[in-house]
N, C-alpha and C positions, 0 to 999 in steps of 0.2 A: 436419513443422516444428511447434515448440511453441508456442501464443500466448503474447504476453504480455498480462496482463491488468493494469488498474489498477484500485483502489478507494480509494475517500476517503471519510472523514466530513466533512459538511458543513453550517451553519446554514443556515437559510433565505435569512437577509441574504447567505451565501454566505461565511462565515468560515469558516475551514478549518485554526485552531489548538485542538490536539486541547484544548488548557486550558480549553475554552470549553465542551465536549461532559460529558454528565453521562455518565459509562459504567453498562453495564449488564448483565446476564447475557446479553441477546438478544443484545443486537449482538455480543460477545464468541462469541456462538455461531455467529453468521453469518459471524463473520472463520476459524473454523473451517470451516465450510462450504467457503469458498470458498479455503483453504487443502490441502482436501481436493482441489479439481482442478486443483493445482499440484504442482510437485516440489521450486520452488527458490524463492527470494526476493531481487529487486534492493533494490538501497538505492542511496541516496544517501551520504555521509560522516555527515551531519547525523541523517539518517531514522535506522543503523544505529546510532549511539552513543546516540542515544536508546531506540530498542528494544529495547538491550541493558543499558541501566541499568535500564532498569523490567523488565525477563523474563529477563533469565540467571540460570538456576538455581543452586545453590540461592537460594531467598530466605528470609531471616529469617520464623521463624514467627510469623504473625499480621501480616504486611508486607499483605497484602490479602488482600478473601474468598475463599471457598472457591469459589464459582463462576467466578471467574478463572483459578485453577489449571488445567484442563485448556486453556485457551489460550494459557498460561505454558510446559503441556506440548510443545505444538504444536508451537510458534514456535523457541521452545527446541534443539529436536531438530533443524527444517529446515536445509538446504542455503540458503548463504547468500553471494550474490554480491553487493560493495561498492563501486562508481565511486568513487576519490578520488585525488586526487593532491597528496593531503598527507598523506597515513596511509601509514606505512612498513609495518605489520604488522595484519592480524588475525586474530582468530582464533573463537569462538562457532561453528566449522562455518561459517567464512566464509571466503573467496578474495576477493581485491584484483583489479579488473578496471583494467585499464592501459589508453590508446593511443589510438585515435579511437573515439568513441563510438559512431558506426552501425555501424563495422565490428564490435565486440567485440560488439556486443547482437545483432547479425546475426547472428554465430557462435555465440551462446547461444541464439537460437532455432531453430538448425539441428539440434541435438543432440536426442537421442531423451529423451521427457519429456513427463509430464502438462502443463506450462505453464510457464508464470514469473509471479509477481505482483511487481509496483512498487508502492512506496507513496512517500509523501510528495507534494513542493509544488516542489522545483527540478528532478529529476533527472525528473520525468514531463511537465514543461514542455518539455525539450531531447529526449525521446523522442516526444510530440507532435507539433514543428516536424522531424520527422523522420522521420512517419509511420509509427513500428515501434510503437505502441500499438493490440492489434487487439481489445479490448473494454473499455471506460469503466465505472466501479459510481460511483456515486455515491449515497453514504447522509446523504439529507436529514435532519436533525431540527429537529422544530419549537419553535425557540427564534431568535430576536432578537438580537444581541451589541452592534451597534451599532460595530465595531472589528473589527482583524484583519487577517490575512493572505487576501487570495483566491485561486482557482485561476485558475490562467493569464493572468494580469495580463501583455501585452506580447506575446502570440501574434501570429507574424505574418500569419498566415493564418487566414480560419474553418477547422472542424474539423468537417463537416457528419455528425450521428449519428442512427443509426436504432435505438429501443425497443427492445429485443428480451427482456426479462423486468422484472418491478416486484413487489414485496413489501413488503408494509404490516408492522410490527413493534406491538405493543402500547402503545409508548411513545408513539407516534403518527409515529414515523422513517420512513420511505422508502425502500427501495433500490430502486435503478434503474438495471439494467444496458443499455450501448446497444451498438452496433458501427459503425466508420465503413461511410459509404456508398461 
């Protein structure tokens, strides 16, 4: 069975709108990293349309630096599965996931594969309260916002997690992978 893993950027204050985050070569490198031990990528409707205006290739020369590129490459390329049910089509190497939500995410971690990564802020809320998230990253940076969206604002249950890797980045960021107990 493939895990699914999640990862976020996040402020200290615990804001979690990427408009808030300064990007960087590292972390850009670490999303690489950890895209290295996946095979496919969940989205949300939300999460996808916006990954795909900022990373579907080609992009106009000189649209951002050059050390982005190769996570443009990445992401680009990956296998890409989309929760919505209000999007008739997609396409970026991406498949429309239909029907009840544990069942479908069930049946995509049944299938033979490095992993799955989720990202975003709704679509790992209702994976959460549903317990098919089997490793959390949460990548702290140290900045303030004072505003924003949080993560999992309205869970209905704790979500009790146990450390299990931490990496300090030069910026002064954080990542801190955990696993439920």
């Amino acid at each position: 069975m493939r895990p699914l893993r999640y990862s976020i950027n996040v402020t200290l204050d615990g804001c979690c709108d990427h408009r808030a985050l300064v990007p960087n070569a590292d972390m850009h490198r670490h999303a690489i990293e950890m895209f290295d031990r996946v095979d496919a990528l969940l989205f949300g409707r939300v999460t996808y349309q916006m990954m795909e205006d900022a990373w579907r290739s080609p992009a106009p020369p000189g649209t951002r630096p050059e050390w982005m590129e190769p996570f443009a490459r990445t992401i680009d390329a990956m296998k890409k599965y989309v929760v919505s049910s209000t999007l008739e089509r997609v396409d970026w190497n991406a498949e429309l996931v239909r029907g009840d939500l544990a069942s479908a995410v069930q049946q995509l971690k049944r299938e033979q594969g490095a992993g799955l990564y989720v990202g975003g802020v709704t679509l790992p809320m209702a994976l959460a309260e549903l317990g098919l998230i089997d490793e959390y990253e949460f990548v702290v940076h140290p900045r303030l916002v004072g505003h924003g969206r949080t993560l999992f604002a309205g869970l209905s249950t704790y979500v009790d997690l146990k450390l299990v890797g931490r990496r300090e980045f030069g910026s002064g960021a954080v990542a801190m992978r955990y696993e439920p107990t």
